[in-house]
C-alpha positions as CSV (number, residue, x, y, z in Angstrom):
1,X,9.4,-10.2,35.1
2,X,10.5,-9.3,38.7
3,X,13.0,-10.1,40.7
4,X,11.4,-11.4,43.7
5,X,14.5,-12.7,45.7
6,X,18.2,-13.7,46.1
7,X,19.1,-16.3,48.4
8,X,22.6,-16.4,49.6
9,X,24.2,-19.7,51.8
10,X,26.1,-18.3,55.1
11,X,28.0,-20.5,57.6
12,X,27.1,-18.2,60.6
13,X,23.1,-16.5,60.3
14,X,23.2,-14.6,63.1
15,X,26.2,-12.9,62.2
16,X,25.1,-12.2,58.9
17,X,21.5,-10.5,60.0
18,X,24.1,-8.2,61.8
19,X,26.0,-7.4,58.9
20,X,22.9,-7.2,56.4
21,X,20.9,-5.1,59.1
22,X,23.7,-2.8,59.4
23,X,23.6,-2.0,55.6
24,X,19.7,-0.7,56.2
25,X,18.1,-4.2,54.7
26,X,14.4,-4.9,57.0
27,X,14.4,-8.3,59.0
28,X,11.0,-10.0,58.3
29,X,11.2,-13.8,58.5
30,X,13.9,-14.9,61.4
31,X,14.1,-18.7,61.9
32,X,17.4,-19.8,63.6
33,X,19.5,-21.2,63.3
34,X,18.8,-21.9,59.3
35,X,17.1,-18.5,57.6
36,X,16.8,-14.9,57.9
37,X,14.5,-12.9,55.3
38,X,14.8,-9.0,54.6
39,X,13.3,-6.9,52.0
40,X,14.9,-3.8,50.6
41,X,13.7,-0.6,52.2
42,X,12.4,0.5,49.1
43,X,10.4,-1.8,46.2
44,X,9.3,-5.6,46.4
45,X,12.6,-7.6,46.3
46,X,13.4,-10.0,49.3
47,X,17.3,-11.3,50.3
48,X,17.4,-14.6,52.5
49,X,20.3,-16.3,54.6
50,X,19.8,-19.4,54.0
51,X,22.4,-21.6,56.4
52,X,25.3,-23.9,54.6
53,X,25.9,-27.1,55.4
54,X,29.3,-26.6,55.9
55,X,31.5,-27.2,52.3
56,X,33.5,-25.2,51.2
57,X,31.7,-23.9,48.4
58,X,28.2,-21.1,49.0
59,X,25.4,-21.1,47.1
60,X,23.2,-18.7,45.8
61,X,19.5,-18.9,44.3
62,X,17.6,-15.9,42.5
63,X,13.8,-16.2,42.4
64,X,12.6,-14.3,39.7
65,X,8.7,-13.8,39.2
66,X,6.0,-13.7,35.9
C-alpha cells in the first residue's frame, strides 16, 4: 500500500499555493479558485488544496493506493 495523496480544505487557495510552494512542494494541477495539486519533490505522494465551503470546521481526505 501507498500513500498516494492528502487533501487538505483551505478558505483562501491562492494563498495557500504560496505558503505550500514556499516549503519546496511542486505545483502541478492549478484550478482556481477551488484546487491546487503538488507532489513532494522526492517519491510519488501528491497534496491538494481543495477549497472550503466556508464552515468553520476543514477537512481532510488521505487517498491511499493497492
Amino acid at each position: 500500500m501507498n500513500l498516494n495523496q492528502v487533501t487538505i480544505a483551505v478558505s483562501d487557495v491562492v494563498k495557500s499555493i504560496s505558503f505550500y510552494f514556499d516549503l519546496g512542494l511542486i505545483l502541478i494541477v492549478k484550478s482556481l479558485p477551488q484546487y491546487a495539486r503538488f507532489k513532494w519533490p522526492e517519491g510519488n505522494s501528491t497534496f491538494s488544496l481543495h477549497l472550503t465551503g466556508g464552515d468553520k470546521f476543514s477537512s481532510a481526505w488521505i487517498y491511499f493506493e493497492i
